[in-house]
C-alpha positions in Angstrom: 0.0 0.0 0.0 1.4 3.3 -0.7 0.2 7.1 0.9 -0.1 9.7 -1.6 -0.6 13.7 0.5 -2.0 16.2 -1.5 -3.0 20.1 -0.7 -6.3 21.8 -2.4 -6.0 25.3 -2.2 -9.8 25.9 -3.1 -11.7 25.2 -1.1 -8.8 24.4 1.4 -8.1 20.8 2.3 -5.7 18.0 3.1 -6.4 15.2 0.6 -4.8 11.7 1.5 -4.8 9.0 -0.6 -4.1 5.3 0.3 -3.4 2.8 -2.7 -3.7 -1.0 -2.8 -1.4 -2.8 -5.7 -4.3 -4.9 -6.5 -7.9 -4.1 -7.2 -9.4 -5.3 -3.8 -12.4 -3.2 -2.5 -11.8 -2.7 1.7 -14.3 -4.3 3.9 -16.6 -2.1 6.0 -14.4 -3.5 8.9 -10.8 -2.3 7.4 -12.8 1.0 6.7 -13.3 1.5 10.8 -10.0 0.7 11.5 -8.4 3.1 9.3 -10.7 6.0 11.1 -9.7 4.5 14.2 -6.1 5.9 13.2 -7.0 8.7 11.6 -5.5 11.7 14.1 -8.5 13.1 16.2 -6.8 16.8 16.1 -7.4 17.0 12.5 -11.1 16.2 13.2 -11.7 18.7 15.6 -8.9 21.2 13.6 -11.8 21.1 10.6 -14.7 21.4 13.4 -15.9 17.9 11.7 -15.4 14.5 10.8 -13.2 13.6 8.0 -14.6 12.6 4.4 -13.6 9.1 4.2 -14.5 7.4 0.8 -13.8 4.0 -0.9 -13.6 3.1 -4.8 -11.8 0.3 -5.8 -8.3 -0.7 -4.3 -7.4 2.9 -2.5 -9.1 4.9 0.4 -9.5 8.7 -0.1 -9.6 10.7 3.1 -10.7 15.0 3.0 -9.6 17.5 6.1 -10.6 20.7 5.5 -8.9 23.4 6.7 -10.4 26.4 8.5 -10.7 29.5 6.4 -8.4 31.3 9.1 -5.9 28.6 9.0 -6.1 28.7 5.1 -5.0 32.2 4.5 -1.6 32.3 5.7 -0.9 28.6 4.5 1.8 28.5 2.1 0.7 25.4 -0.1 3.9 25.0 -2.3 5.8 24.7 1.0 3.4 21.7 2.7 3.2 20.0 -0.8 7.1 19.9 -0.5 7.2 18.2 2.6 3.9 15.7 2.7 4.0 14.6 -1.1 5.6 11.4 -0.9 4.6 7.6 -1.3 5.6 5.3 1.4 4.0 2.0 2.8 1.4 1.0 5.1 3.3 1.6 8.1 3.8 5.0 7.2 0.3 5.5 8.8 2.0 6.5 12.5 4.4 8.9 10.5 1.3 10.3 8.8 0.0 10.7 12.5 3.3 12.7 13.2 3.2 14.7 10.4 -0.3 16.0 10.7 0.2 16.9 14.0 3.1 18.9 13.3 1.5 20.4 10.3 -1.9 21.4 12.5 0.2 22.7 15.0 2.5 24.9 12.5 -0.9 26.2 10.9 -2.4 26.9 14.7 1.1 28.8 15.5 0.3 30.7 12.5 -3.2 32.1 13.4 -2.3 32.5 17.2 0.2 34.4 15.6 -2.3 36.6 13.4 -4.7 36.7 16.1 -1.6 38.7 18.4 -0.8 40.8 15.4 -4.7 42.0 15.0 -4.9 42.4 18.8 -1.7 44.8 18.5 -3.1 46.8 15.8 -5.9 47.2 17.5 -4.1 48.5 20.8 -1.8 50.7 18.5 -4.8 51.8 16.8 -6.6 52.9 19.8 -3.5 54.8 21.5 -3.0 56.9 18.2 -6.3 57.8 18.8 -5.7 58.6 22.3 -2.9 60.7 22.1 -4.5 62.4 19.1 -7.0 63.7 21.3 -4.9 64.4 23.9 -2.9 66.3 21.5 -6.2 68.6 20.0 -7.7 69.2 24.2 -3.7 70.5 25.1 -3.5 72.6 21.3 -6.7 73.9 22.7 -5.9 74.8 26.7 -2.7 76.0 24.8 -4.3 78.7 22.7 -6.7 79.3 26.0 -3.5 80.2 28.0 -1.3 82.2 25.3 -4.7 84.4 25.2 -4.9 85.0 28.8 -1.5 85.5 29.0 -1.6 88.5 26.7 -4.8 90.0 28.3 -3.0 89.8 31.5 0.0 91.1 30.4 -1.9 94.4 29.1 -3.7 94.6 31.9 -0.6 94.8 33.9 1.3 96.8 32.1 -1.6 99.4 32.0 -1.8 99.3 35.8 2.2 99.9 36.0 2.0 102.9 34.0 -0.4 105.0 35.7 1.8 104.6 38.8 4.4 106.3 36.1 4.6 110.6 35.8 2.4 111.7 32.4 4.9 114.6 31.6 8.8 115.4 32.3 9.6 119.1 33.3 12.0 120.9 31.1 13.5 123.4 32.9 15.6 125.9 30.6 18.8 124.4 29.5 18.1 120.8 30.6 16.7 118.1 28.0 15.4 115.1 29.9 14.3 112.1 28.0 12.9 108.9 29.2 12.1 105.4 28.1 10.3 102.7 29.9 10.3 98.8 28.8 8.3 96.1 30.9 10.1 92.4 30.7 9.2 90.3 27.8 8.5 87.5 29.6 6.5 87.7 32.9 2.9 88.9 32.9 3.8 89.9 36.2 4.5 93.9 37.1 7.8 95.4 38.4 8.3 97.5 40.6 10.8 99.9 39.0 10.1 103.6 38.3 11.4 107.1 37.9 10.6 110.7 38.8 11.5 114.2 37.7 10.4 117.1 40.3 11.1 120.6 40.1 12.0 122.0 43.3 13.3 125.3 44.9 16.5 123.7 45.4 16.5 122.8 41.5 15.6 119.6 39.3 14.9 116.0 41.2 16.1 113.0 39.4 15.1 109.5 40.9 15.2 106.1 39.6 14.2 103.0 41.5 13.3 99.5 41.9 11.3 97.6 44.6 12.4 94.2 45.0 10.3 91.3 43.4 7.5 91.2 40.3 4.0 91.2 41.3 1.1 93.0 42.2 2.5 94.2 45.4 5.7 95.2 43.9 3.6 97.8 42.3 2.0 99.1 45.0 5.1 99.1 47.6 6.4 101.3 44.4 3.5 103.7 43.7 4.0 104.1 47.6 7.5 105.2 47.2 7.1 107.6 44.3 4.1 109.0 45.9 6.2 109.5 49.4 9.0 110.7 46.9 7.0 113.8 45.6 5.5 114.5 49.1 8.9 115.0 51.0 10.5 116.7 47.8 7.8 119.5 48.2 9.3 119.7 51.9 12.7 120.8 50.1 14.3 118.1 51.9 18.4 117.0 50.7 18.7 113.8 48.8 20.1 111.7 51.5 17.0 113.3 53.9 14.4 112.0 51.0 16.0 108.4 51.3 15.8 108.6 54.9 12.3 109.6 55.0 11.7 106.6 52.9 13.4 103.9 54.5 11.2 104.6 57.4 8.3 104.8 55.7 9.3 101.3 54.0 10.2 99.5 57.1 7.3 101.0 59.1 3.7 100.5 56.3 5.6 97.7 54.0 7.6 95.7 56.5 10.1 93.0 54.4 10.1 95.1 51.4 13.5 96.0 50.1 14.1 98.5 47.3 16.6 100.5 45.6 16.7 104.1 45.0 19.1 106.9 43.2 18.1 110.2 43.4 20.2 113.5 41.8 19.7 117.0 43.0 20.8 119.1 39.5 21.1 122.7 40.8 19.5 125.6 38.9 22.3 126.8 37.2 23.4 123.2 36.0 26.8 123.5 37.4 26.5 120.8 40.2 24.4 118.1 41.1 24.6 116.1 44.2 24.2 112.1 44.1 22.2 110.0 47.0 22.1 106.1 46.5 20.5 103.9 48.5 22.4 100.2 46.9 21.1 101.6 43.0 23.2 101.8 40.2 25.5 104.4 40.1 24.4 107.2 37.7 26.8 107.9 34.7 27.9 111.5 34.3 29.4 111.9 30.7 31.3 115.3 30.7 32.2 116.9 26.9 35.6 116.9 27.1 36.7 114.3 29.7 35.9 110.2 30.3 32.4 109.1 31.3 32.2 108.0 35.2 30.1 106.5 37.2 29.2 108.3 40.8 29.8 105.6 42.9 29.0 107.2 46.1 26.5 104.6 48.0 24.8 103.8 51.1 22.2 100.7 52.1 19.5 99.5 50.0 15.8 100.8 51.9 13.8 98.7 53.8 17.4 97.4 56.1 16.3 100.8 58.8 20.0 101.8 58.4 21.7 105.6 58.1 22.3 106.9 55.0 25.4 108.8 54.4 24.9 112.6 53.0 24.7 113.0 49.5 28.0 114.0 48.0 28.7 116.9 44.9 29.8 116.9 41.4 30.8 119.4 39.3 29.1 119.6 36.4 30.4 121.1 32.6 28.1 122.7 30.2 27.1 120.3 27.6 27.6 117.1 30.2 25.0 114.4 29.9 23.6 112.1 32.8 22.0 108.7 32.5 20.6 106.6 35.0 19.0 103.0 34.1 17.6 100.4 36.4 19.5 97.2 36.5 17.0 95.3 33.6 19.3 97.5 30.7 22.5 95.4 31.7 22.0 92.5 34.1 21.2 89.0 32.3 22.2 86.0 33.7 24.6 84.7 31.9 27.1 87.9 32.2 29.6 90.1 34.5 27.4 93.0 35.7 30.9 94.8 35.7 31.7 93.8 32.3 28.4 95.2 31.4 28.5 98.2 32.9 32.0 98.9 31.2 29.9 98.1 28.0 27.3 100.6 28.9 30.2 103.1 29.2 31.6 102.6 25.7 27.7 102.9 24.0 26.6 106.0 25.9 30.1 107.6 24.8 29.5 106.7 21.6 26.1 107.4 21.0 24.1 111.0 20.5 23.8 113.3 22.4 20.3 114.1 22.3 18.7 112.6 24.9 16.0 110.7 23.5 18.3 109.8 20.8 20.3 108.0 23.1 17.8 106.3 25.2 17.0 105.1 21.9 20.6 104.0 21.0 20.7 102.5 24.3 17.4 100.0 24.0 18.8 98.8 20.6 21.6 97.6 21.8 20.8 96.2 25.4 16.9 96.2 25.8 15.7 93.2 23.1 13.6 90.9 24.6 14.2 91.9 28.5 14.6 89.7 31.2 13.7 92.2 33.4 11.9 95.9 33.5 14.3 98.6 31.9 14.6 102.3 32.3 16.4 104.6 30.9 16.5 108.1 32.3 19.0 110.4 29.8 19.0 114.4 30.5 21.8 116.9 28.8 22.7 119.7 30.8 24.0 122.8 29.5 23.8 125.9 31.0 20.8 128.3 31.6 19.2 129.8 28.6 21.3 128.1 26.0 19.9 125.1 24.2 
Protein backbone atom coordinates (compact mmCIF):
# COMPACT_ATOMS: atom_id res chain seq x y z
CA UNK A 1 0.00 0.00 0.00
CA UNK A 2 1.38 3.28 -0.69
CA UNK A 3 0.23 7.14 0.94
CA UNK A 4 -0.12 9.67 -1.61
CA UNK A 5 -0.59 13.71 0.50
CA UNK A 6 -1.97 16.24 -1.52
CA UNK A 7 -2.96 20.12 -0.69
CA UNK A 8 -6.32 21.77 -2.37
CA UNK A 9 -6.04 25.32 -2.20
CA UNK A 10 -9.84 25.93 -3.08
CA UNK A 11 -11.65 25.15 -1.09
CA UNK A 12 -8.76 24.37 1.36
CA UNK A 13 -8.11 20.79 2.25
CA UNK A 14 -5.71 18.03 3.15
CA UNK A 15 -6.36 15.23 0.58
CA UNK A 16 -4.77 11.71 1.51
CA UNK A 17 -4.77 8.95 -0.65
CA UNK A 18 -4.10 5.29 0.35
CA UNK A 19 -3.37 2.84 -2.70
CA UNK A 20 -3.71 -1.00 -2.76
CA UNK A 21 -1.37 -2.85 -5.69
CA UNK A 22 -4.34 -4.92 -6.55
CA UNK A 23 -7.95 -4.12 -7.24
CA UNK A 24 -9.38 -5.26 -3.84
CA UNK A 25 -12.41 -3.19 -2.48
CA UNK A 26 -11.76 -2.66 1.65
CA UNK A 27 -14.29 -4.29 3.88
CA UNK A 28 -16.63 -2.05 6.02
CA UNK A 29 -14.36 -3.46 8.94
CA UNK A 30 -10.81 -2.34 7.40
CA UNK A 31 -12.77 1.04 6.71
CA UNK A 32 -13.35 1.54 10.75
CA UNK A 33 -9.98 0.66 11.53
CA UNK A 34 -8.45 3.11 9.31
CA UNK A 35 -10.68 6.02 11.05
CA UNK A 36 -9.68 4.52 14.25
CA UNK A 37 -6.11 5.88 13.20
CA UNK A 38 -7.04 8.69 11.63
CA UNK A 39 -5.54 11.70 14.13
CA UNK A 40 -8.48 13.13 16.17
CA UNK A 41 -6.80 16.85 16.13
CA UNK A 42 -7.45 17.01 12.48
CA UNK A 43 -11.11 16.23 13.22
CA UNK A 44 -11.69 18.73 15.56
CA UNK A 45 -8.90 21.21 13.55
CA UNK A 46 -11.75 21.12 10.62
CA UNK A 47 -14.68 21.37 13.35
CA UNK A 48 -15.92 17.92 11.69
CA UNK A 49 -15.38 14.53 10.81
CA UNK A 50 -13.25 13.63 7.98
CA UNK A 51 -14.58 12.61 4.39
CA UNK A 52 -13.55 9.10 4.18
CA UNK A 53 -14.46 7.40 0.81
CA UNK A 54 -13.84 3.99 -0.85
CA UNK A 55 -13.56 3.07 -4.77
CA UNK A 56 -11.79 0.29 -5.76
CA UNK A 57 -8.29 -0.70 -4.33
CA UNK A 58 -7.43 2.90 -2.50
CA UNK A 59 -9.07 4.91 0.43
CA UNK A 60 -9.51 8.65 -0.13
CA UNK A 61 -9.59 10.69 3.10
CA UNK A 62 -10.68 15.01 3.05
CA UNK A 63 -9.58 17.50 6.09
CA UNK A 64 -10.61 20.67 5.48
CA UNK A 65 -8.92 23.37 6.74
CA UNK A 66 -10.43 26.38 8.51
CA UNK A 67 -10.71 29.53 6.35
CA UNK A 68 -8.40 31.32 9.14
CA UNK A 69 -5.87 28.59 9.01
CA UNK A 70 -6.13 28.70 5.09
CA UNK A 71 -5.04 32.23 4.54
CA UNK A 72 -1.62 32.27 5.66
CA UNK A 73 -0.89 28.63 4.46
CA UNK A 74 1.83 28.55 2.14
CA UNK A 75 0.71 25.42 -0.15
CA UNK A 76 3.95 25.02 -2.31
CA UNK A 77 5.79 24.65 1.00
CA UNK A 78 3.36 21.72 2.67
CA UNK A 79 3.20 20.04 -0.83
CA UNK A 80 7.07 19.93 -0.46
CA UNK A 81 7.19 18.19 2.64
CA UNK A 82 3.92 15.72 2.75
CA UNK A 83 3.99 14.59 -1.09
CA UNK A 84 5.59 11.43 -0.90
CA UNK A 85 4.63 7.63 -1.26
CA UNK A 86 5.59 5.33 1.39
CA UNK A 87 3.99 1.97 2.76
CA UNK A 88 1.44 1.04 5.06
CA UNK A 89 3.26 1.59 8.08
CA UNK A 90 3.82 4.95 7.21
CA UNK A 91 0.30 5.55 8.75
CA UNK A 92 2.01 6.45 12.47
CA UNK A 93 4.45 8.91 10.50
CA UNK A 94 1.26 10.32 8.85
CA UNK A 95 0.03 10.70 12.46
CA UNK A 96 3.32 12.70 13.16
CA UNK A 97 3.19 14.73 10.40
CA UNK A 98 -0.33 16.05 10.68
CA UNK A 99 0.18 16.91 13.96
CA UNK A 100 3.12 18.92 13.27
CA UNK A 101 1.46 20.35 10.27
CA UNK A 102 -1.91 21.41 12.48
CA UNK A 103 0.15 22.71 15.04
CA UNK A 104 2.49 24.89 12.45
CA UNK A 105 -0.85 26.20 10.86
CA UNK A 106 -2.38 26.94 14.68
CA UNK A 107 1.13 28.83 15.54
CA UNK A 108 0.27 30.66 12.52
CA UNK A 109 -3.18 32.09 13.44
CA UNK A 110 -2.32 32.47 17.23
CA UNK A 111 0.20 34.41 15.59
CA UNK A 112 -2.30 36.64 13.36
CA UNK A 113 -4.66 36.67 16.12
CA UNK A 114 -1.64 38.75 18.38
CA UNK A 115 -0.81 40.76 15.39
CA UNK A 116 -4.74 41.96 14.99
CA UNK A 117 -4.89 42.37 18.82
CA UNK A 118 -1.71 44.84 18.54
CA UNK A 119 -3.08 46.78 15.79
CA UNK A 120 -5.94 47.16 17.55
CA UNK A 121 -4.07 48.53 20.79
CA UNK A 122 -1.81 50.68 18.50
CA UNK A 123 -4.85 51.83 16.83
CA UNK A 124 -6.62 52.91 19.82
CA UNK A 125 -3.49 54.82 21.49
CA UNK A 126 -2.96 56.86 18.19
CA UNK A 127 -6.30 57.83 18.81
CA UNK A 128 -5.69 58.59 22.32
CA UNK A 129 -2.90 60.72 22.05
CA UNK A 130 -4.46 62.36 19.10
CA UNK A 131 -6.98 63.66 21.33
CA UNK A 132 -4.92 64.35 23.90
CA UNK A 133 -2.87 66.33 21.50
CA UNK A 134 -6.23 68.63 19.99
CA UNK A 135 -7.67 69.17 24.22
CA UNK A 136 -3.72 70.45 25.14
CA UNK A 137 -3.54 72.57 21.31
CA UNK A 138 -6.66 73.86 22.67
CA UNK A 139 -5.93 74.82 26.70
CA UNK A 140 -2.67 75.96 24.83
CA UNK A 141 -4.28 78.67 22.69
CA UNK A 142 -6.71 79.34 25.95
CA UNK A 143 -3.46 80.19 28.04
CA UNK A 144 -1.33 82.24 25.27
CA UNK A 145 -4.72 84.41 25.16
CA UNK A 146 -4.94 85.00 28.77
CA UNK A 147 -1.47 85.55 29.01
CA UNK A 148 -1.56 88.46 26.66
CA UNK A 149 -4.75 90.00 28.27
CA UNK A 150 -3.02 89.79 31.53
CA UNK A 151 -0.05 91.09 30.43
CA UNK A 152 -1.88 94.37 29.09
CA UNK A 153 -3.66 94.55 31.87
CA UNK A 154 -0.63 94.79 33.92
CA UNK A 155 1.34 96.82 32.09
CA UNK A 156 -1.62 99.40 32.03
CA UNK A 157 -1.76 99.35 35.81
CA UNK A 158 2.24 99.89 35.96
CA UNK A 159 2.03 102.94 34.03
CA UNK A 160 -0.44 105.01 35.66
CA UNK A 161 1.81 104.60 38.77
CA UNK A 162 4.40 106.25 36.10
CA UNK A 163 4.60 110.61 35.77
CA UNK A 164 2.36 111.74 32.41
CA UNK A 165 4.90 114.62 31.59
CA UNK A 166 8.83 115.35 32.28
CA UNK A 167 9.57 119.09 33.26
CA UNK A 168 11.96 120.94 31.07
CA UNK A 169 13.55 123.42 32.89
CA UNK A 170 15.60 125.95 30.63
CA UNK A 171 18.77 124.44 29.48
CA UNK A 172 18.13 120.77 30.56
CA UNK A 173 16.69 118.05 27.99
CA UNK A 174 15.36 115.12 29.95
CA UNK A 175 14.30 112.07 28.04
CA UNK A 176 12.89 108.86 29.22
CA UNK A 177 12.11 105.38 28.06
CA UNK A 178 10.29 102.71 29.88
CA UNK A 179 10.31 98.77 28.76
CA UNK A 180 8.30 96.11 30.94
CA UNK A 181 10.15 92.41 30.65
CA UNK A 182 9.20 90.30 27.84
CA UNK A 183 8.45 87.46 29.61
CA UNK A 184 6.51 87.71 32.91
CA UNK A 185 2.92 88.87 32.90
CA UNK A 186 3.79 89.86 36.22
CA UNK A 187 4.48 93.89 37.14
CA UNK A 188 7.77 95.37 38.44
CA UNK A 189 8.28 97.54 40.62
CA UNK A 190 10.77 99.94 39.02
CA UNK A 191 10.09 103.62 38.32
CA UNK A 192 11.40 107.08 37.94
CA UNK A 193 10.65 110.73 38.80
CA UNK A 194 11.45 114.24 37.69
CA UNK A 195 10.39 117.05 40.31
CA UNK A 196 11.12 120.56 40.07
CA UNK A 197 11.96 121.98 43.28
CA UNK A 198 13.29 125.26 44.93
CA UNK A 199 16.52 123.73 45.44
CA UNK A 200 16.49 122.82 41.46
CA UNK A 201 15.59 119.56 39.34
CA UNK A 202 14.94 116.04 41.22
CA UNK A 203 16.09 113.04 39.40
CA UNK A 204 15.10 109.53 40.87
CA UNK A 205 15.22 106.10 39.59
CA UNK A 206 14.25 102.99 41.52
CA UNK A 207 13.31 99.49 41.94
CA UNK A 208 11.30 97.62 44.56
CA UNK A 209 12.40 94.21 44.97
CA UNK A 210 10.27 91.31 43.44
CA UNK A 211 7.50 91.19 40.31
CA UNK A 212 4.04 91.19 41.29
CA UNK A 213 1.11 92.98 42.18
CA UNK A 214 2.45 94.16 45.37
CA UNK A 215 5.72 95.20 43.93
CA UNK A 216 3.60 97.79 42.31
CA UNK A 217 2.01 99.15 44.97
CA UNK A 218 5.15 99.10 47.57
CA UNK A 219 6.38 101.31 44.43
CA UNK A 220 3.45 103.66 43.73
CA UNK A 221 4.03 104.14 47.59
CA UNK A 222 7.52 105.22 47.16
CA UNK A 223 7.06 107.56 44.31
CA UNK A 224 4.11 108.96 45.90
CA UNK A 225 6.20 109.55 49.44
CA UNK A 226 8.97 110.69 46.92
CA UNK A 227 6.98 113.76 45.60
CA UNK A 228 5.50 114.46 49.12
CA UNK A 229 8.88 115.00 51.00
CA UNK A 230 10.50 116.71 47.80
CA UNK A 231 7.83 119.48 48.24
CA UNK A 232 9.33 119.68 51.89
CA UNK A 233 12.73 120.83 50.10
CA UNK A 234 14.30 118.08 51.91
CA UNK A 235 18.44 117.02 50.70
CA UNK A 236 18.69 113.85 48.77
CA UNK A 237 20.10 111.66 51.52
CA UNK A 238 17.04 113.26 53.91
CA UNK A 239 14.38 111.96 50.96
CA UNK A 240 15.99 108.35 51.31
CA UNK A 241 15.85 108.62 54.87
CA UNK A 242 12.31 109.58 54.97
CA UNK A 243 11.75 106.59 52.87
CA UNK A 244 13.41 103.91 54.49
CA UNK A 245 11.17 104.61 57.44
CA UNK A 246 8.31 104.77 55.67
CA UNK A 247 9.35 101.32 53.96
CA UNK A 248 10.21 99.52 57.07
CA UNK A 249 7.27 100.99 59.06
CA UNK A 250 3.69 100.46 56.34
CA UNK A 251 5.56 97.68 53.95
CA UNK A 252 7.62 95.74 56.45
CA UNK A 253 10.14 92.99 54.35
CA UNK A 254 10.15 95.12 51.39
CA UNK A 255 13.51 95.99 50.07
CA UNK A 256 14.09 98.54 47.35
CA UNK A 257 16.65 100.47 45.63
CA UNK A 258 16.66 104.07 45.01
CA UNK A 259 19.09 106.93 43.17
CA UNK A 260 18.10 110.19 43.40
CA UNK A 261 20.17 113.48 41.82
CA UNK A 262 19.74 117.04 42.96
CA UNK A 263 20.85 119.13 39.52
CA UNK A 264 21.10 122.66 40.80
CA UNK A 265 19.48 125.65 38.88
CA UNK A 266 22.25 126.82 37.22
CA UNK A 267 23.37 123.25 35.95
CA UNK A 268 26.84 123.46 37.40
CA UNK A 269 26.48 120.78 40.22
CA UNK A 270 24.38 118.09 41.07
CA UNK A 271 24.62 116.09 44.20
CA UNK A 272 24.20 112.12 44.12
CA UNK A 273 22.22 110.00 47.02
CA UNK A 274 22.09 106.11 46.52
CA UNK A 275 20.46 103.93 48.55
CA UNK A 276 22.44 100.20 46.94
CA UNK A 277 21.11 101.55 42.99
CA UNK A 278 23.18 101.78 40.19
CA UNK A 279 25.55 104.39 40.13
CA UNK A 280 24.37 107.24 37.68
CA UNK A 281 26.79 107.88 34.72
CA UNK A 282 27.95 111.54 34.34
CA UNK A 283 29.40 111.93 30.65
CA UNK A 284 31.27 115.31 30.74
CA UNK A 285 32.19 116.86 26.87
CA UNK A 286 35.56 116.94 27.05
CA UNK A 287 36.65 114.34 29.67
CA UNK A 288 35.87 110.25 30.33
CA UNK A 289 32.42 109.15 31.28
CA UNK A 290 32.22 107.95 35.19
CA UNK A 291 30.10 106.52 37.18
CA UNK A 292 29.24 108.32 40.76
CA UNK A 293 29.80 105.55 42.92
CA UNK A 294 29.01 107.21 46.09
CA UNK A 295 26.45 104.65 47.98
CA UNK A 296 24.83 103.83 51.07
CA UNK A 297 22.21 100.66 52.08
CA UNK A 298 19.52 99.52 49.97
CA UNK A 299 15.83 100.78 51.88
CA UNK A 300 13.85 98.72 53.81
CA UNK A 301 17.37 97.44 56.12
CA UNK A 302 16.29 100.82 58.76
CA UNK A 303 20.01 101.75 58.45
CA UNK A 304 21.70 105.64 58.09
CA UNK A 305 22.30 106.85 55.02
CA UNK A 306 25.36 108.79 54.38
CA UNK A 307 24.93 112.63 53.01
CA UNK A 308 24.65 113.02 49.52
CA UNK A 309 28.00 114.01 47.99
CA UNK A 310 28.69 116.94 44.93
CA UNK A 311 29.85 116.87 41.40
CA UNK A 312 30.78 119.37 39.35
CA UNK A 313 29.11 119.59 36.42
CA UNK A 314 30.40 121.06 32.57
CA UNK A 315 28.12 122.74 30.16
CA UNK A 316 27.10 120.32 27.64
CA UNK A 317 27.57 117.12 30.25
CA UNK A 318 24.99 114.36 29.86
CA UNK A 319 23.59 112.07 32.75
CA UNK A 320 22.03 108.65 32.47
CA UNK A 321 20.55 106.62 35.00
CA UNK A 322 19.00 103.04 34.08
CA UNK A 323 17.59 100.39 36.40
CA UNK A 324 19.47 97.16 36.46
CA UNK A 325 16.97 95.25 33.56
CA UNK A 326 19.27 97.51 30.70
CA UNK A 327 22.48 95.40 31.67
CA UNK A 328 22.01 92.52 34.07
CA UNK A 329 21.19 88.97 32.32
CA UNK A 330 22.17 85.95 33.73
CA UNK A 331 24.57 84.67 31.89
CA UNK A 332 27.10 87.85 32.21
CA UNK A 333 29.55 90.10 34.51
CA UNK A 334 27.39 92.97 35.67
CA UNK A 335 30.91 94.76 35.71
CA UNK A 336 31.70 93.84 32.32
CA UNK A 337 28.39 95.16 31.39
CA UNK A 338 28.54 98.24 32.87
CA UNK A 339 31.98 98.90 31.18
CA UNK A 340 29.93 98.12 28.01
CA UNK A 341 27.29 100.59 28.86
CA UNK A 342 30.24 103.12 29.18
CA UNK A 343 31.58 102.58 25.69
CA UNK A 344 27.69 102.95 23.96
CA UNK A 345 26.58 105.98 25.87
CA UNK A 346 30.09 107.61 24.85
CA UNK A 347 29.53 106.71 21.56
CA UNK A 348 26.05 107.40 21.01
CA UNK A 349 24.10 111.04 20.54
CA UNK A 350 23.78 113.34 22.37
CA UNK A 351 20.32 114.15 22.26
CA UNK A 352 18.66 112.55 24.94
CA UNK A 353 16.00 110.73 23.50
CA UNK A 354 18.32 109.76 20.84
CA UNK A 355 20.30 107.97 23.12
CA UNK A 356 17.78 106.31 25.21
CA UNK A 357 16.97 105.14 21.91
CA UNK A 358 20.60 103.97 21.02
CA UNK A 359 20.69 102.53 24.32
CA UNK A 360 17.43 99.98 23.96
CA UNK A 361 18.78 98.83 20.57
CA UNK A 362 21.63 97.56 21.80
CA UNK A 363 20.81 96.21 25.42
CA UNK A 364 16.88 96.21 25.83
CA UNK A 365 15.66 93.23 23.07
CA UNK A 366 13.64 90.86 24.62
CA UNK A 367 14.21 91.88 28.48
CA UNK A 368 14.56 89.74 31.22
CA UNK A 369 13.73 92.24 33.38
CA UNK A 370 11.87 95.91 33.46
CA UNK A 371 14.34 98.61 31.94
CA UNK A 372 14.59 102.31 32.35
CA UNK A 373 16.42 104.64 30.94
CA UNK A 374 16.55 108.12 32.33
CA UNK A 375 19.02 110.37 29.80
CA UNK A 376 19.05 114.39 30.53
CA UNK A 377 21.81 116.86 28.84
CA UNK A 378 22.65 119.74 30.85
CA UNK A 379 23.97 122.82 29.48
CA UNK A 380 23.81 125.86 31.01
CA UNK A 381 20.78 128.30 31.62
CA UNK A 382 19.20 129.84 28.57
CA UNK A 383 21.30 128.07 25.95
CA UNK A 384 19.90 125.07 24.22
Amino acid sequence: MTVVFTVRPEPAALQILLRWNDDRVPSRESLTAVTRLLPQTCYEQAQGTAALTAAGGRIGIDFPIPETAARNLKVHQVRAVLEFGGPASAIDDLQAQTRDLIAALQEAHAQRDELERLNEELTETNAGVMALYAELTVEHKDVVERFGQEHELALTLQRTFLPATLPQPPGTEIAVRYLPAASTTEIGGDFYEAIETKQGLLLAVGDVVGHSLQAAVVMGELRHALRAYAAQDHPPHVLLEHLDHLLGLHQPGWTATVCIVLIEPDNTRLHVANAGHLPPLLLPPDAPARYMRDHGPLLGLRLPQPPAVSHPIAPGSQLLMVTDGLIETRDSNLFDRMELLIGVAETGPKEPDALCTKLLDTFGTEPEDDIIVFAARLNSPGTS
